[in-house]
C-alpha positions in Angstrom: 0.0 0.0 0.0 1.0 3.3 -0.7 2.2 6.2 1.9 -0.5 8.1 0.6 -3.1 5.5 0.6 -2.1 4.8 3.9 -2.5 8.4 5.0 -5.8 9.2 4.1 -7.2 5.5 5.3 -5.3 6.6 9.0 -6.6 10.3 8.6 -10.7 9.0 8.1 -9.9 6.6 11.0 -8.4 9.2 13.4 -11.6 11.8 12.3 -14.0 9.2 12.9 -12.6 7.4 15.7 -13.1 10.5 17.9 -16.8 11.0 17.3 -18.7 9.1 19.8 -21.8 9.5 17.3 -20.1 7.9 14.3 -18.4 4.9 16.8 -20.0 2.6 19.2 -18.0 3.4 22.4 -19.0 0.8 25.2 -18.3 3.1 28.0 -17.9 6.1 27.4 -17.8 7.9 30.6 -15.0 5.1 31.4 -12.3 5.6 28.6 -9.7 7.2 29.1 -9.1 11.0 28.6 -6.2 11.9 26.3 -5.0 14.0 29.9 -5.1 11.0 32.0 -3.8 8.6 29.1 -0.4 10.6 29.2 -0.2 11.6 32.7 -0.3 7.9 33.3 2.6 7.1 30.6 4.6 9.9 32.1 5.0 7.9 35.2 6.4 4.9 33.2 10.3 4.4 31.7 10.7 4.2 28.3 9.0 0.9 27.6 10.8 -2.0 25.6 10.2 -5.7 25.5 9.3 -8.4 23.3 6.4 -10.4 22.7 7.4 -13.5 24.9 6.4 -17.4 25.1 8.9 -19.8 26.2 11.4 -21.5 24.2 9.9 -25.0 25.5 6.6 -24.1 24.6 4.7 -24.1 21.7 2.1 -21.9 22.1 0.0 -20.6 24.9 -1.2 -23.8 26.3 1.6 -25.2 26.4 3.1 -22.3 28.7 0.1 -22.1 30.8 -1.5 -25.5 31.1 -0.3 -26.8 35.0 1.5 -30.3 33.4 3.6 -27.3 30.7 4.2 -24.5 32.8 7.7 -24.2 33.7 8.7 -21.4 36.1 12.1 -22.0 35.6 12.7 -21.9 31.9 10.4 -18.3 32.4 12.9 -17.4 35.4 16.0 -17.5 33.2 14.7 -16.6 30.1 13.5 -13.4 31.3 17.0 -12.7 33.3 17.8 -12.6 30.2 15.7 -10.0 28.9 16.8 -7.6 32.0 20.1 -7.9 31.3 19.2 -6.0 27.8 17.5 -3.4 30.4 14.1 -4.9 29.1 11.0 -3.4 31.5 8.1 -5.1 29.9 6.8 -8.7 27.8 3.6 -9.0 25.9 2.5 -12.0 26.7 -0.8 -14.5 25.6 -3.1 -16.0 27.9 -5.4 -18.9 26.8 -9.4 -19.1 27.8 -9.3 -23.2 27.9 -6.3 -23.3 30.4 -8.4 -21.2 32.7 -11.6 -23.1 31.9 -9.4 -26.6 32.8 -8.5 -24.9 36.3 -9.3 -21.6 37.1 -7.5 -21.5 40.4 -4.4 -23.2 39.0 -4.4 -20.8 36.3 -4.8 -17.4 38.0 -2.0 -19.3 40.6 0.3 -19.5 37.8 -0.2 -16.2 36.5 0.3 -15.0 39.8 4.1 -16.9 39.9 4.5 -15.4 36.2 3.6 -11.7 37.5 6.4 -12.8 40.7 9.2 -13.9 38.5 8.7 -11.3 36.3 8.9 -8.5 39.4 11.8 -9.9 40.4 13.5 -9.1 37.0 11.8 -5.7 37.2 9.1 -6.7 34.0 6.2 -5.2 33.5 4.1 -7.7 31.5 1.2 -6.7 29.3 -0.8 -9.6 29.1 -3.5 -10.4 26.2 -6.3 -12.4 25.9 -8.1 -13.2 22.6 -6.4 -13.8 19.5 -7.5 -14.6 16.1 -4.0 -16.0 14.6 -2.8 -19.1 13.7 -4.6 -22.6 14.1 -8.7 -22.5 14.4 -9.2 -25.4 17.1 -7.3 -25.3 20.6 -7.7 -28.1 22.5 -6.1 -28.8 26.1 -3.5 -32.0 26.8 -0.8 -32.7 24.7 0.6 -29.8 22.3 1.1 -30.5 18.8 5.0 -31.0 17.7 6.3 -28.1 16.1 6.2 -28.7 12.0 10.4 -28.4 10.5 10.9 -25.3 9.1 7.4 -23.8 9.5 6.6 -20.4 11.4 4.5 -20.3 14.3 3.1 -24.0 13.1 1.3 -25.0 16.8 0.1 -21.3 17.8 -3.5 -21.6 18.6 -6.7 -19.4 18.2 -8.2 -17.6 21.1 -10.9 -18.6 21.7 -10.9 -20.5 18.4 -13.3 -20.5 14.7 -15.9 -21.4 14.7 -16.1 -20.9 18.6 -15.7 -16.9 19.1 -18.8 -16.1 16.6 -20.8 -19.1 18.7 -23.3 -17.0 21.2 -23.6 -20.4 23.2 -19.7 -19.6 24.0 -19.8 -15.9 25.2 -21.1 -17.0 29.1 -17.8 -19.0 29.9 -15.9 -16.4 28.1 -17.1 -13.5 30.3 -16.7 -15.4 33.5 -13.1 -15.9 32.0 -12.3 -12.1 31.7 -14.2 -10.9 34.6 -12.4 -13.6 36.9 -9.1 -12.9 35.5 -9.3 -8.5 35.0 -11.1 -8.6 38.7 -8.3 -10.7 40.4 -5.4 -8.7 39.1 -7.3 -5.0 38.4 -5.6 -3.2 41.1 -2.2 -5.1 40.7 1.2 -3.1 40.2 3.0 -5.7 38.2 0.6 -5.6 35.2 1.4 -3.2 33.1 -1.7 -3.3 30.6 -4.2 -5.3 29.4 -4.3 -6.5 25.5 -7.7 -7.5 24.9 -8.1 -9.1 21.7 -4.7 -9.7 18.9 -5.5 -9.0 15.8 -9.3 -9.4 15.4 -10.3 -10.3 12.1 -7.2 -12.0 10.7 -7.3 -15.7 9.5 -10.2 -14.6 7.0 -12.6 -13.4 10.0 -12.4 -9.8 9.2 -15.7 -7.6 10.5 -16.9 -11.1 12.0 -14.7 -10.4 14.9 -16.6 -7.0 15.9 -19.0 -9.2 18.4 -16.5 -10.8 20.6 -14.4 -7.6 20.3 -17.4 -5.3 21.4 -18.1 -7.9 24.0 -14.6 -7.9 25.6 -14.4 -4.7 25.7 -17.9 -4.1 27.6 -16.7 -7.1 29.8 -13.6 -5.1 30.5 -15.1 -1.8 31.2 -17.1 -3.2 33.8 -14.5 -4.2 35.6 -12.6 -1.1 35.2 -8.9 -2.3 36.1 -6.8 0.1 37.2 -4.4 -0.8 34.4 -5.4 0.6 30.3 -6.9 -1.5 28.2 -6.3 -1.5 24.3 -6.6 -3.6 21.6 -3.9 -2.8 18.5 -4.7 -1.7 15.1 -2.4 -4.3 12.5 -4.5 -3.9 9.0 -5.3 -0.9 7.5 -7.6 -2.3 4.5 -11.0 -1.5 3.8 -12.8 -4.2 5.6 -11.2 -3.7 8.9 -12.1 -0.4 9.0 -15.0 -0.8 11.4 -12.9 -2.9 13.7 -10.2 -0.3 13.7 -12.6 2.6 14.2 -14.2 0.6 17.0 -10.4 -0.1 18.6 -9.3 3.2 18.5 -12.4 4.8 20.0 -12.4 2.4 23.0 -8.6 2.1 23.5 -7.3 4.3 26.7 -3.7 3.7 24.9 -3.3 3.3 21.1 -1.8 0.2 20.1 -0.3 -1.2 16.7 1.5 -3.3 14.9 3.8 -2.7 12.3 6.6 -4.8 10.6 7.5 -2.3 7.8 10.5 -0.5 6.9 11.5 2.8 8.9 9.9 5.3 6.1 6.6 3.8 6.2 6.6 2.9 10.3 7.7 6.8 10.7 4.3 8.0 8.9 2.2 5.6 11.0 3.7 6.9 13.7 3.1 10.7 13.0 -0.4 9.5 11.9 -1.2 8.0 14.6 0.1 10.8 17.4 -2.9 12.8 15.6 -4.9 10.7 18.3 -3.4 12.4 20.9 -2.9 9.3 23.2 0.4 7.2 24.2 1.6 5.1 21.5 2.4 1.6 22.1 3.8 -0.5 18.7 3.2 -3.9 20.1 4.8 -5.7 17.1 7.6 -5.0 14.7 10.9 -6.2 13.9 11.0 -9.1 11.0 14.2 -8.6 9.6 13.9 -9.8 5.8 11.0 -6.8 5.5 13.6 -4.9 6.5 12.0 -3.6 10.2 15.0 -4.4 12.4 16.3 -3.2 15.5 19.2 -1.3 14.0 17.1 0.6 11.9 13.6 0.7 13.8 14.6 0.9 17.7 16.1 4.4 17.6 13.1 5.7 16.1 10.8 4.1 18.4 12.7 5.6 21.4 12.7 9.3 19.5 9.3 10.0 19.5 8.6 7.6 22.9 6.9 5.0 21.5 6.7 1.4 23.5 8.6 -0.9 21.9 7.8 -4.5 21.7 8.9 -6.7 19.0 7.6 -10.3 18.2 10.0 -12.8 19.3 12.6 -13.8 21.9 14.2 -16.8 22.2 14.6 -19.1 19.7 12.5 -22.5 20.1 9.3 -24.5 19.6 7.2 -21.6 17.7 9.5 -21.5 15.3 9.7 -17.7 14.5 13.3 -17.4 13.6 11.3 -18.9 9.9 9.6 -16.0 7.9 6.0 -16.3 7.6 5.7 -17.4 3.8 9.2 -18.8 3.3 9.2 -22.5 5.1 12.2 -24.7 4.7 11.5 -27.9 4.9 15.0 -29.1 5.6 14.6 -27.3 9.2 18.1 -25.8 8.3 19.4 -22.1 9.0 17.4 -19.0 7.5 20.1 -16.9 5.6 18.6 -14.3 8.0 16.6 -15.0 10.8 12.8 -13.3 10.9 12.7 -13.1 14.3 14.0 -13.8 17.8 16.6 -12.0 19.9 18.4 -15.2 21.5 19.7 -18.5 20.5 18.3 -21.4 22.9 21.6 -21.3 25.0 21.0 -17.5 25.5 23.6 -16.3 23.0 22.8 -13.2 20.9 21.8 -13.9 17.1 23.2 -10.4 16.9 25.7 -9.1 19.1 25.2 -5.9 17.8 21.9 -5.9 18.1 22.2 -6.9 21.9 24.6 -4.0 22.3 22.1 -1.4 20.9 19.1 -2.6 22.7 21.2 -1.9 26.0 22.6 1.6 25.0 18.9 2.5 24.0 17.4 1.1 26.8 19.9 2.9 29.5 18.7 5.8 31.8 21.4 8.6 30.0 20.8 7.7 26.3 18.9 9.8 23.8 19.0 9.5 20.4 19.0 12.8 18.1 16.8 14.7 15.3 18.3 11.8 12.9 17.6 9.0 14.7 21.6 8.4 15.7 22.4 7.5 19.2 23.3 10.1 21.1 25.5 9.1 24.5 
């Protein structure tokens, strides 16, 4: 898509996004004000992280499921990520590991939320998703397929399930249960209610379980923001990207393009008026790295949190449409920071993520790192 494509689909979005009339808005009264939105982000550090799963784990069940979770892998995996000066992980819940155990799982989020405070992590955590494989199922996680991206990442709460009505009940229990037991928690950074709505062919189908989270949410009213990130900009995800933005007390997106085209979402997007949090980037053969994207992010204070961490069973280090099905070594790796043993992919990459990421760093009107 062009820039200027791009600019006048963000413009209408921004215009119309702001006019309660034109939007449904599910509590008003209860979003956030642009004031409050960035008085709470001045209280925060710069924020940088990476979406995060487990190198032993598949997907979310298997990092959250009670015979899966492993505290320890989590423990040292995430030293790792304050030793880059890393202060916050996106990570994915699941519905059906809560509906298998609901005190097991809330007690395992709870150990997450302690490990993580103890390497001084903020996590945002997320809880629908419409990526990836249609029909989650508890037990035993599917083997991860040689070569393939992401090939055992589930759905959240699955197709045909999250445009079932017979389904919504459970699924409210599960996001009251879970936003009321942490809501006034310090650890939590943010809540990501819904990845990506409308990918895997749903498109506007997703609006009724979005609209519904989102009521769900407000009712609670956490203490923590609540967003849900804008990733497509075509036509039919308009509604749903109206709908986000209007109802989001921090603007969330997703971008994996190269620094010209991230930099006009970016001044797009500050037309909104509210903190900016990209909650994805960084796939290196599209040419949005952390050489090249990083500095820009931390220029104009935008949260930075790319997909991928350590290299393991989701496979991620393969680009999305280029499989090899020798399971050998991509010329360049898509994502992930870390090698299973914990070294660097990129030392230099490691080395700029910890100058960025230190209190006396800045970077200047060029984007260059300024000491």
């Amino acid at each position: 898509m062009k820039l200027k494509s791009l600019t006048l689909i963000v413009a209408g979005l921004i215009l119309q996004a702001t006019s309660f009339a034109q939007v449904n808005v599910v509590e008003p009264a209860k979003v956030w004000s642009e004031e409050k939105a960035n008085e709470w982000y001045k209280q925060q550090p710069w924020l940088v992280g990476a979406d995060y799963i487990p190198a032993n784990a598949i997907n979310q069940l298997e990092m959250w499921q009670a015979s899966t979770f492993d505290p320890r892998t989590i423990d040292k995996e995430l030293g790792w990520a304050e030793g880059l000066g890393m202060n916050t992980m996106r990570v994915f819940l699941h519905s059906l590991a809560y509906k298998a155990d609901p005190a097991g799982f809330k007690s395992r989020v709870g150990q997450f939320l302690s490990i993580a405070d103890k390497h001084h992590i903020k996590p945002m955590f997320v809880f629908f998703d419409d990526c990836w494989n249609k029909v989650p199922q508890m037990g035993k996680q599917p083997e991860k397929k040689t070569g393939i991206h992401n090939s055992g990442w589930m759905q959240d709460p699955g197709d045909p399930a999250y445009n079932e009505p017979a389904n919504y009940p459970a699924l409210e229990s599960y996001v009251k249960d879970i936003l009321k037991t942490f809501s006034h928690d310090k650890r939590i950074l943010l809540w990501d209610l819904y990845n990506e709505p409308g990918n895997s062919g749903k498109k506007g189908t997703s609006i009724t379980l979005l609209t519904k989270i989102f009521t769900w949410a407000r009712e609670i009213n956490p203490d923590q923001p609540i967003t849900a990130g804008l990733w497509s900009w075509g036509e039919s995800f308009q509604e749903l990207n109206r709908f986000q933005l209007a109802n989001s007390d921090v603007v969330s997106y997703h971008c994996y393009d190269e620094p010209e085209r991230h930099l006009r979402t970016i001044e797009l997007l500050k037309y909104y008026g509210k903190p900016l949090f990209c909650t994805e980037y960084m796939a290196r053969t599209r040419n949005s790295t952390f050489i090249n994207t990083l500095p820009l992010l931390k220029k104009h204070q935008v949260a930075a949190i790319n997909w991928g961490f350590v290299d393991g069973k989701t496979n991620t280090k393969y680009a999305w449409d280029t499989p090899m099905a020798d399971g050998g070594e991509p010329k360049l790796w898509f994502h992930e920071i870390f090698r299973a043993d914990g070294t660097p992919y990129k030392k230099e990459e490691t080395d700029l993520i910890r100058k960025l990421t230190s209190t006396n760093s800045s970077v200047n009107a060029t984007g260059s790192l300024v000491k």
